[in-house]
C-alpha positions as CSV (number, residue, x, y, z in Angstrom):
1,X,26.9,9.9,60.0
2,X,28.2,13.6,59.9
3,X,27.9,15.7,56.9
4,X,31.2,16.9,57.1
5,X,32.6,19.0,54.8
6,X,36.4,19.7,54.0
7,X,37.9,23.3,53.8
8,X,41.9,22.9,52.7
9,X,44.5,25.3,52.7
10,X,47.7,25.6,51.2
11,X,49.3,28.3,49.8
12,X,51.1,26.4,47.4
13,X,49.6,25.9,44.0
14,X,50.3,22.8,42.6
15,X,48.6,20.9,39.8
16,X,48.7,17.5,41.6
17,X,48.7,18.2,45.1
18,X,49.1,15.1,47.0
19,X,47.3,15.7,50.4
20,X,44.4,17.4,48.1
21,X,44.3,14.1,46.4
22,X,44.4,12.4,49.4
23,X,41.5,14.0,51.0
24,X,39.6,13.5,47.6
25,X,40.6,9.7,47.8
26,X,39.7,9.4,51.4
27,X,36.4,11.6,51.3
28,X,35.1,11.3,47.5
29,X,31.4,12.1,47.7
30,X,32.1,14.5,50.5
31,X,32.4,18.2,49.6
32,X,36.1,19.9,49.6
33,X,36.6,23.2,49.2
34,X,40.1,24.2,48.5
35,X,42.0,27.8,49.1
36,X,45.4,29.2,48.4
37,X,45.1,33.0,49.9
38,X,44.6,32.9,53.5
39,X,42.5,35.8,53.5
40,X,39.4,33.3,51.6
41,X,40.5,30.6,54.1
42,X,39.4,32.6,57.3
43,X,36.1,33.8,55.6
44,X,35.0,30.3,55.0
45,X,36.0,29.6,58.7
46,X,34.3,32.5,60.2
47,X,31.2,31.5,58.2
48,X,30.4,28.2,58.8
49,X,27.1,28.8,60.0
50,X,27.2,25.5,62.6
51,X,28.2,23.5,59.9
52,X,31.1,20.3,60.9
53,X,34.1,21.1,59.2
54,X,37.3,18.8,59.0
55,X,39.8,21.9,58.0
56,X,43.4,20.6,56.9
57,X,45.7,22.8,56.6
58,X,49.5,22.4,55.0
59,X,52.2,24.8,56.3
60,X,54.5,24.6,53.5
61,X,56.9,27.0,55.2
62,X,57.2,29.2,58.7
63,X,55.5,32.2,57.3
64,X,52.3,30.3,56.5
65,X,52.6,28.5,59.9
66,X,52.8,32.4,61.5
67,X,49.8,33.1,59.5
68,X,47.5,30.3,61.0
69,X,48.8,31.0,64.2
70,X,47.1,34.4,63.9
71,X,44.1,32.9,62.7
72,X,43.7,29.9,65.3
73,X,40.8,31.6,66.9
74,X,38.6,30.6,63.7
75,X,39.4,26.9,64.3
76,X,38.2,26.3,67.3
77,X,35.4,23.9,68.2
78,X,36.8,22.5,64.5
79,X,38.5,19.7,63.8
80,X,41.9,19.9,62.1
81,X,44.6,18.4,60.8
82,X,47.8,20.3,60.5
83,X,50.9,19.4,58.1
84,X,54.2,21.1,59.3
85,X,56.8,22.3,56.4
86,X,59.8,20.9,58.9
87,X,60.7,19.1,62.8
88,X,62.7,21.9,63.9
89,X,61.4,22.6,67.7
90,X,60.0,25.5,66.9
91,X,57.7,24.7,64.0
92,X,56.7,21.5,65.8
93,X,55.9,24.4,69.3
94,X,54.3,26.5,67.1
95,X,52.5,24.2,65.5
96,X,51.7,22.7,68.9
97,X,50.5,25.8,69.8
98,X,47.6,26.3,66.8
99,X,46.1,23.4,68.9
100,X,45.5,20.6,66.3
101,X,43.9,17.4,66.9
102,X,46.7,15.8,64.4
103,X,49.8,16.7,63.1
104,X,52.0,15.6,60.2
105,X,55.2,16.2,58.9
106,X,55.5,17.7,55.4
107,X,57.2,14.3,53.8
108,X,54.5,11.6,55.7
109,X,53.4,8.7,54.1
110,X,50.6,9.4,52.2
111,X,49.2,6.3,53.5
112,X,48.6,7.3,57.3
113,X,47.2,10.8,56.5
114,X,44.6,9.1,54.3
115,X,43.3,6.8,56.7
116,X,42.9,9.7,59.0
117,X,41.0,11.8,56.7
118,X,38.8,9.0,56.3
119,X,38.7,8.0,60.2
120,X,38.0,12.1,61.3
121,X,35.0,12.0,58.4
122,X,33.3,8.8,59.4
123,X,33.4,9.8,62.9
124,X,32.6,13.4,62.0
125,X,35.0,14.0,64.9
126,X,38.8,13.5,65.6
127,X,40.0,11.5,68.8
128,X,43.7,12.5,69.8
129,X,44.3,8.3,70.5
130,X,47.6,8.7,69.4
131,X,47.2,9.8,66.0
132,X,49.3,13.0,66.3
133,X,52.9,12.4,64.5
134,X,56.1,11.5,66.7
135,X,58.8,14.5,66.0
């Protein structure tokens, strides 16, 4: 089994955060490191060292989505789950475009994002067999 460790990012600071919970749920004796500034979000990227990294990141609104866009370089070769802050067609194109392995709307049941977490970290990878979500 992978080692895989969980970098999250969300730029919204809340005291129960319910995907961070998730994750936590899903992935309990699995290290998670969580960042609200996206500046600390690409460092950890860029310095992985080789390390396999599930990074999740929750687009609470447009700007943030712009923001990952610009920093979609750092995620390649990792895997990733992206959560979209609406279905407009162009949040779900540019989200599209970042090049996740899975995508989520903002209000998703809790339920399915879980048992992805916990699918992508016991196969240390994500397979795109139809997990991304239907807009």
């Amino acid at each position: 089994m992978w080692n895989m460790e969980v970098v999250y990012f969300s730029k919204k600071k809340q005291k129960h955060d319910p995907f961070l919970n998730a994750i936590k749920n899903a992935a309990p004796k699995r290290q998670v490191s969580a960042y609200t500034r996206i500046d600390e979000f690409k460092k950890r990227l860029a310095e992985r060292q080789g390390r396999k990294l599930l990074a999740v990141i929750i687009a609470v609104n447009e700007e943030t989505l712009i923001d990952i866009y610009f920093a979609q370089y750092l995620l390649a070769g990792i895997s990733s789950i992206l959560v979209l802050p609406d279905d407009e067609k162009h949040t779900v194109a540019l989200g599209c475009r970042i090049g996740p392995k899975h995508t989520f709307p903002i209000d998703t049941d809790m339920g399915g994002f879980t048992s992805t977490v916990a699918k992508i970290l016991e196969e240390g990878s994500i397979h795109s067999e139809g997990k991304a979500a239907n807009f």
